[in-house]
N, C-alpha and C positions, 0 to 999 in steps of 0.2 A: 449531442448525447441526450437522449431522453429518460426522462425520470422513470419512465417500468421498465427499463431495459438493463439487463443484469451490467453490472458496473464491481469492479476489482479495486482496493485499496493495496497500495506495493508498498515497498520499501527497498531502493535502490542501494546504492554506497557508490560514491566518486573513486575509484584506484588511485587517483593521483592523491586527494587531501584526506580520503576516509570521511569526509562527509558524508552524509544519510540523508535525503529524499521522503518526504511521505507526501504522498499522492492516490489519484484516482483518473482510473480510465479504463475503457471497456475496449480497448485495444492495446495490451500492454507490451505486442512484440514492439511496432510502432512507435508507441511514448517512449520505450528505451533509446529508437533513435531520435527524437524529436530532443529529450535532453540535451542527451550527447553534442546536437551541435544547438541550442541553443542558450544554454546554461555553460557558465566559462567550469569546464570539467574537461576531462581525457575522457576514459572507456568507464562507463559505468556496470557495473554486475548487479543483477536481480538477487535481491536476498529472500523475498519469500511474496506471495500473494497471497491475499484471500478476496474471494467472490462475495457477490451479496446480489439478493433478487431484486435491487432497487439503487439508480443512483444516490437517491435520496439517503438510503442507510449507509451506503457508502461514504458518504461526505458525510454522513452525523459522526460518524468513525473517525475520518480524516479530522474533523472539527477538533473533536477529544486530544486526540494527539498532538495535535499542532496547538492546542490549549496547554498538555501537558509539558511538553518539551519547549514552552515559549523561551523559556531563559538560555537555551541553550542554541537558539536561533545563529545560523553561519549564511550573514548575509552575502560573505566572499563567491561564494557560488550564483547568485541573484536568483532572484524570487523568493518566495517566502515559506518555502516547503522544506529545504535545508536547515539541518541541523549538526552540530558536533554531537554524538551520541556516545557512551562509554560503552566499551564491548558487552559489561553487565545489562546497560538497556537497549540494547540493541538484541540478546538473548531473550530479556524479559514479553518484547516484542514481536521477537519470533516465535516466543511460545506460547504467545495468546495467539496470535492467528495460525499457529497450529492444530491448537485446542478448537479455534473458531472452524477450520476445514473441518475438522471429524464432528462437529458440530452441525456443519452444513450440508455434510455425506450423510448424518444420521437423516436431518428432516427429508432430504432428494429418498431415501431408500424408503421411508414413512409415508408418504407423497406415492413412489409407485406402487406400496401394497397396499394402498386405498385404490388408489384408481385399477388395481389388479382385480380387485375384489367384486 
């Protein structure tokens, strides 16, 4: 992965323990199955993306989060992206990178009525 190449922050969930996932990859259909079999999980579900023009901001994101939610780290899953998340922050989560996509629609639509212009 290269650092100018647009790069996605996920948030997964395990169906078997309800574990949560924060992660980065610029091919998210793929990383869902890379998990799956490498990570001791069943089927995991995609709970939301957001894109970013830069691996680089992507990981400063992932960074943040995985700073925030260190105490709540579920190393049962292996590696160190896993968390027990409470349905409350797992909402709170989803609706910053909600906020972040219409954020990132606004600058993409900003972007083509300069270069329209």
């Amino acid at each position: 992965m290269r650092n100018n190449e647009m790069c996605a922050l996920y948030l997964m969930q395990d169906t078997l323990s309800g574990d949560t996932k924060i992660g980065i990859t610029n091919n998210p259909k793929e990383r869902k199955k890379e998990v799956e079999q490498k990570y001791n999980v069943g089927k995991v579900r995609g709970l939301s993306i957001t894109w970013f023009f830069s691996r680089k901001e992507a990981l400063n994101w992932e960074s943040q989060f995985h700073e925030k939610f260190k105490l709540k780290h579920s190393p049962e899953r292996g590696g160190k992206e896993w968390f027990k998340l409470s349905d409350q922050e797992i909402y709170q989560f989803l609706t910053w990178m909600k906020d972040g996509n219409k954020i990132n629609a606004e600058k993409i639509e900003a972007l083509k009525n300069l270069l329209s212009d």
